[in-house]
KEGUFI-973791 format. One line per field, with one value per residue (C-alpha): residue number from 0; residue in one letter; x, y, z. Coordinates in pm, 1 decimal. Layout:
<recs>
num: [NUM  ...]
residu: [A  ...]
px: [X  ...]
py: [Y  ...]
pz: [Z  ...]
</recs>
This chain:
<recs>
num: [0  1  2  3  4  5  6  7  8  9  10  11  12  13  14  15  16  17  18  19  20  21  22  23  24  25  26  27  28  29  30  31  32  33  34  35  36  37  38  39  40  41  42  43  44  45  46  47  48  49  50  51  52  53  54  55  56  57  58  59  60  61  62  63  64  65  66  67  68  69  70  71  72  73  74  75  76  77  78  79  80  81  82  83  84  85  86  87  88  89  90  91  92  93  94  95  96  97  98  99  100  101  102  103  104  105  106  107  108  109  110  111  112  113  114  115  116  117  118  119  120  121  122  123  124  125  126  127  128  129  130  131  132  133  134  135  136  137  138  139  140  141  142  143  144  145  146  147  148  149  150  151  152  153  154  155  156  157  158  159  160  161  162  163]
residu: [X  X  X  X  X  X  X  X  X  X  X  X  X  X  X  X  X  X  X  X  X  X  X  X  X  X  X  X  X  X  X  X  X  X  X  X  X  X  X  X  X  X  X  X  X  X  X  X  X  X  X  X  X  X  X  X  X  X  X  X  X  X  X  X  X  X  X  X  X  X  X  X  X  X  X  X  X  X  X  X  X  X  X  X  X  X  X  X  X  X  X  X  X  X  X  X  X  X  X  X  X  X  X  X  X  X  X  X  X  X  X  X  X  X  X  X  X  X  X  X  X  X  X  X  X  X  X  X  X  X  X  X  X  X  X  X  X  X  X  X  X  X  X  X  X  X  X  X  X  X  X  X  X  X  X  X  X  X  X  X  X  X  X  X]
px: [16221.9  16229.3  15852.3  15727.4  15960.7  15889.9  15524.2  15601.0  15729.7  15502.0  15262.2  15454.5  15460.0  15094.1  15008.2  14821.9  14912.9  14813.0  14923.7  15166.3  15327.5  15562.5  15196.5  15164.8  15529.9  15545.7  15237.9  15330.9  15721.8  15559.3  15350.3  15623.5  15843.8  15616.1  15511.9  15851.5  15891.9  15573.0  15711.9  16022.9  15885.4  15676.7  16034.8  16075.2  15701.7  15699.7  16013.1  15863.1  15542.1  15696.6  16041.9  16195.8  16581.3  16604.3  16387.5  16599.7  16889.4  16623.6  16526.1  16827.4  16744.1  16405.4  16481.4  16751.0  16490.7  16265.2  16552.2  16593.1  16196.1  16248.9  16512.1  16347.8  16055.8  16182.5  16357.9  16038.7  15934.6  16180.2  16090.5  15753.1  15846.2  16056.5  16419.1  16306.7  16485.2  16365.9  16030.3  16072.5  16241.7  15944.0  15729.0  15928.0  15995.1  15586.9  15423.3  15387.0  15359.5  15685.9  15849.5  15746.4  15876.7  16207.4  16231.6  16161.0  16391.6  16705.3  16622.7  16621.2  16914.3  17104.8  16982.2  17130.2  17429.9  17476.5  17333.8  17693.7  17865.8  18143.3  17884.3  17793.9  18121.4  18221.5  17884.2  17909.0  17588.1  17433.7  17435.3  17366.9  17041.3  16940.8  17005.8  16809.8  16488.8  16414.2  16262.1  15931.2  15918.3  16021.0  15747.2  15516.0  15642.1  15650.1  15283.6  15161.2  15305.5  15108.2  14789.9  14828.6  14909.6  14651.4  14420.3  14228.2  14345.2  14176.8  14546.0  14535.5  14374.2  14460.1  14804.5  14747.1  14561.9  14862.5  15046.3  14837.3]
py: [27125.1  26918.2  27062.5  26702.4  26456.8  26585.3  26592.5  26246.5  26103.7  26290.8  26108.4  25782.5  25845.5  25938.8  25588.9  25780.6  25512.8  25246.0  24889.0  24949.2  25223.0  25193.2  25190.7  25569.0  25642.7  25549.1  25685.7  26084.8  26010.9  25954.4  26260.7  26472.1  26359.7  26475.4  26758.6  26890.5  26755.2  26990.5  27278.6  27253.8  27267.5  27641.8  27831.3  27916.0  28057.1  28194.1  28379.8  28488.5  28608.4  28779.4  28900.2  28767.6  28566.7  28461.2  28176.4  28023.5  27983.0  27715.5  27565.6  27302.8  27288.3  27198.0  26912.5  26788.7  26737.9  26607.9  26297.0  26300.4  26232.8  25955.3  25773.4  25767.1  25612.5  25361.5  25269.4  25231.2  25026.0  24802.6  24755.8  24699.4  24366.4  24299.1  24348.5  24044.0  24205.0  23876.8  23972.6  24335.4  24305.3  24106.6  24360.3  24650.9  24475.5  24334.5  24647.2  24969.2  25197.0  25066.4  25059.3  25448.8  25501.7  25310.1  25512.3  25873.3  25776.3  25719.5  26052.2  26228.0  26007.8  26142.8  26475.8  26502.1  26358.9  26641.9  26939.5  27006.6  27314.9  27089.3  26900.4  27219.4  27297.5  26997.1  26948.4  27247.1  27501.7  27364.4  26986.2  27017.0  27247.9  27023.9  26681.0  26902.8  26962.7  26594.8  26751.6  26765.8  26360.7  26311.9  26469.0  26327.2  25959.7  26041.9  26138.7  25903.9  25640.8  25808.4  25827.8  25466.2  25372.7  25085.5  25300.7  25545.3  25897.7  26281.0  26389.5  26191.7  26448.8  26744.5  26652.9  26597.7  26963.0  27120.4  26952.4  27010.0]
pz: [7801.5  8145.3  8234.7  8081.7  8247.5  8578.6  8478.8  8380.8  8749.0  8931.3  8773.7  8848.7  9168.4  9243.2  9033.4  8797.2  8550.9  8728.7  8819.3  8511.5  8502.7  8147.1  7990.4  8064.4  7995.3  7646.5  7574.7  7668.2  7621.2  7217.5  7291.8  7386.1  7153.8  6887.8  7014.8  7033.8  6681.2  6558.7  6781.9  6593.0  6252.3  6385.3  6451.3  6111.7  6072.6  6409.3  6309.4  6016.7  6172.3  6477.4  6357.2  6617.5  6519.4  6829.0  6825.2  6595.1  6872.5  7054.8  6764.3  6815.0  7183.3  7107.6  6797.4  7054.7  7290.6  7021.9  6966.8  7358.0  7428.4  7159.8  7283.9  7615.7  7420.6  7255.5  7591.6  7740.4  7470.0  7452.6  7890.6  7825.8  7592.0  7847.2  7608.8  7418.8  7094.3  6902.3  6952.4  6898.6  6567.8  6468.6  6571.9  6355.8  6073.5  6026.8  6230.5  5950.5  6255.8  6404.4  6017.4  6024.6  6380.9  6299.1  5980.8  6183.5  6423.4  6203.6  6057.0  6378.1  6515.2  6192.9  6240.4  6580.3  6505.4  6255.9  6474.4  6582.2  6490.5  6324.3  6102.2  5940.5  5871.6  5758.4  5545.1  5423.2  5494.4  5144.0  5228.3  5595.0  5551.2  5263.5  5532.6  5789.0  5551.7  5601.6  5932.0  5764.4  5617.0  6011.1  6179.3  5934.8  5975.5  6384.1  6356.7  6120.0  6377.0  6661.4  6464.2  6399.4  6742.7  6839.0  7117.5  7060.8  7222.8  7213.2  7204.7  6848.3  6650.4  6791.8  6705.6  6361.3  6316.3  6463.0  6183.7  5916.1]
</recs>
């Protein structure tokens, strides 16, 4: 889980990213947030396929880390326009990539606000497993935002066959 943020400031600090270096960040802070989105949705199956329970126990870790990667995200964002929230609520509210993003990340805000042992019990199993099935609209709103992000990336469609 912290193999991509160092990744991340080691390339920072060889300027891999060049003259700007936020440019890079937000780019693989979205990849990794996705990709830990996808890698959370292939527990189950991998479970299933393997017989192995105990890949469930990191399944939290992982969508954690999913909402972790995205927070960092929209924090680099929100540097790169320089915290000029006037313009960035433009931007979300006219931008159907950044509607979908803003709509993905509520879900996965709400998601790990209720990952808690206590949300389950006070949800009740029923409700909370029925909350956390909104996993699946999530990824595909997070991925649908990626594919729609406004350069063109290799990473883009390899992403969306390990969704599909």
């Amino acid at each position: 889980m912290f193999a991509p943020p160092i990744w991340l400031a080691q390339q920072v600090a060889a300027e891999e990213f060049g003259p700007v270096p936020l440019d890079g960040m937000i780019y693989w802070s979205g990849v990794w947030a996705t990709t830990m989105l996808l890698l959370v949705l292939a527990i189950t199956p991998l479970v299933t396929i393997l017989h192995w329970s105990g890949l469930i126990g990191v399944r939290r870790t992982i969508g954690v880390t999913a909402l972790a990667y995205t927070i960092a995200h929209i924090v680099i964002y929100f540097a790169l326009r320089f915290w000029n929230f006037a313009s960035i609520v433009d931007e979300m509210v006219t931008r159907v990539s950044l509607i979908l993003a803003t709509a993905a990340t509520i879900g996965l805000i709400t998601m790990g606000a209720t990952s808690v042992d206590a949300a389950i019990r006070h949800m009740g199993p029923k409700a909370w497993k029925r909350l956390h099935n909104a996993i699946y609209a999530i990824a595909a709103l997070a991925l649908i935002h990626y594919l729609l992000s406004p350069d063109d990336y290799p990473e883009q469609y390899s992403m969306k066959g390990r969704f599909g």
